[in-house]
N, C-alpha and C positions, 0 to 999 in steps of 0.2 A: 600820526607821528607825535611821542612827547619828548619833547622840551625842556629840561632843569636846566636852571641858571643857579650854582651854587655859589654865596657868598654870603655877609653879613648883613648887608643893606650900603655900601662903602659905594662913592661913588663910580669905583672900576666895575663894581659890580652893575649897576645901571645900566653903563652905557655898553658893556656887554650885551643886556638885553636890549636894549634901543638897538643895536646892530644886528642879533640874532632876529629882532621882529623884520626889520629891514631885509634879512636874508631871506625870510617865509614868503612875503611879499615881492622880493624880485624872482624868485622861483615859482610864486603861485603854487606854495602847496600847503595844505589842513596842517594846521600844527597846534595843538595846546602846549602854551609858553608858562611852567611853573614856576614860582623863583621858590627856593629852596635856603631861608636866612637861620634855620636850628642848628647851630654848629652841632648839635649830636648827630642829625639826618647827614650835614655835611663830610662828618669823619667816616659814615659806609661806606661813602666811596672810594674812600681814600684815594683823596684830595691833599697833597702837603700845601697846594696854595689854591688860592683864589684871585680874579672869579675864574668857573670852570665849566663849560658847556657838557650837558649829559645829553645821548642822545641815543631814545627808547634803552634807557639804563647803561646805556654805554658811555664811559667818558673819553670826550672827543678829544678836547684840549682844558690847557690847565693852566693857571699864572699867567695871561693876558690877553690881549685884547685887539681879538683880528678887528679888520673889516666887515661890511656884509658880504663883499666879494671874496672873502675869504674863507667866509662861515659857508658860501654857499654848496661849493663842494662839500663839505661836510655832512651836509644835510641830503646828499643825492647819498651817499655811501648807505 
């Protein structure tokens, strides 16, 4: 499974990922975690906000900041 954490480097962006790692690890599964900070790579997805979880090029969510309990379903889909 991959992983994009799209944002600048801002701190919502972070701890997005600090929750999405959280979510791999309370699910126990393989994930490579990329963070994605080139606003040109981030406008493919179009993305109107940040940060936004991609998941195997699908974007999951966009403009904030679940839990890991929240990302985890996410990651089962």
């Amino acid at each position: 499974m991959k992983l994009q954490i799209l944002g600048t480097g801002c701190a919502n962006c972070k701890r997005l990922t600090e929750n999405t790692k959280a979510a791999v690890e309370l699910l126990g599964v393989d994930a490579e975690i990329e963070k994605v900070e080139d606003i040109r790579e981030i406008v493919k997805f179009r993305v109107l906000s940040t940060p936004a979880l991609v998941v195997d090029g699908k974007v999951v969510l966009a403009g904030r900041i679940p839990s890991a309990q929240e990302i985890a379903p996410l990651l089962k889909a």
